[in-house]
N, C-alpha and C positions, 0 to 999 in steps of 0.2 A: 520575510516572514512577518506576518500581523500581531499584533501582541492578542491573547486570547478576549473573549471579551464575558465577561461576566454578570449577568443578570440577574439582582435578588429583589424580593420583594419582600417590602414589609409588613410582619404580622401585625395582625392588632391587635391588642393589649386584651383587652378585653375579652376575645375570642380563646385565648391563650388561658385568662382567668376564667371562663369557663370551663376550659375544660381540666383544670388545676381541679379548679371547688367540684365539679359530677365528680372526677377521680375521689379526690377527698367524701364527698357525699355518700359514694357506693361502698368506699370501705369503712365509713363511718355509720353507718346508715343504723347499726344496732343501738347506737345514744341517741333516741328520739328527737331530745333537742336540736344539739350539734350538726346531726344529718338533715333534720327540716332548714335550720337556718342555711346550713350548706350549700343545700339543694336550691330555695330560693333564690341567692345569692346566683346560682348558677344560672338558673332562671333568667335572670334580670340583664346579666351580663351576656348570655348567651343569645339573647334578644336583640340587645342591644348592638354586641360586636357583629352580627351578619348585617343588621341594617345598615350599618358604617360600612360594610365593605358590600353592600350594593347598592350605596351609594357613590361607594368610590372606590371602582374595581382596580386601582393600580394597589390597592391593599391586599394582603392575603390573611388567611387565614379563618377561612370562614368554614373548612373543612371539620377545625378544630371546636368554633362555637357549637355547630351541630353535633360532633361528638357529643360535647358537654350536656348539651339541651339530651341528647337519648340517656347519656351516665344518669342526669335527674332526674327520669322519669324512671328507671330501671332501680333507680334506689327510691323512692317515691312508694312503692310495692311494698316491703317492707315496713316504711313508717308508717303507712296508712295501715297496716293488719297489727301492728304495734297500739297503736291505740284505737281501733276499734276491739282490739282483746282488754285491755284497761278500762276503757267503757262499758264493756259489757260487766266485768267483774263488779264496777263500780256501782251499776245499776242493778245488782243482783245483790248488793250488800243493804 
């Protein structure tokens, strides 16, 4: 009998922290702040971690960057109707 054989691949970090910071971003997304830098951040990383693993497909995790990258855009909706309600109050004051 053969010993089993077991096949992992490793995620990339990045990919992994994007989709950490979208999570964080979507349920953050009511502190304007907080959830814009979040969201960037997710941005940046989630950008970053698929191009590493299409550059180097024995990497995984690029399932996860893209999560990430849609979490951003999904709380992104929210920040932007947050302060265009801000601006408009502001410019009516």
């Amino acid at each position: 009998m053969s010993p089993a054989v077991v096949i992992s691949t490793k995620n990339n970090g990045m990919c992994v922290a994007s989709l950490v910071l979208g999570i964080l971003a979507l349920v953050l997304c009511w502190i304007p702040i907080i959830g814009l830098i979040l969201a960037l951040l997710a941005v940046i990383l989630g950008g970053a971690g698929i191009s590493a693993v299409n550059k180097n497909p024995a990497l995984g995790g690029k399932g996860m960057g893209i999560a990430g990258l849609v979490m951003e855009i999904i709380s992104l909706v929210p920040i932007v109707l947050f302060w265009a309600i801000i601006g408009s109050f502001l410019a009516a004051a």
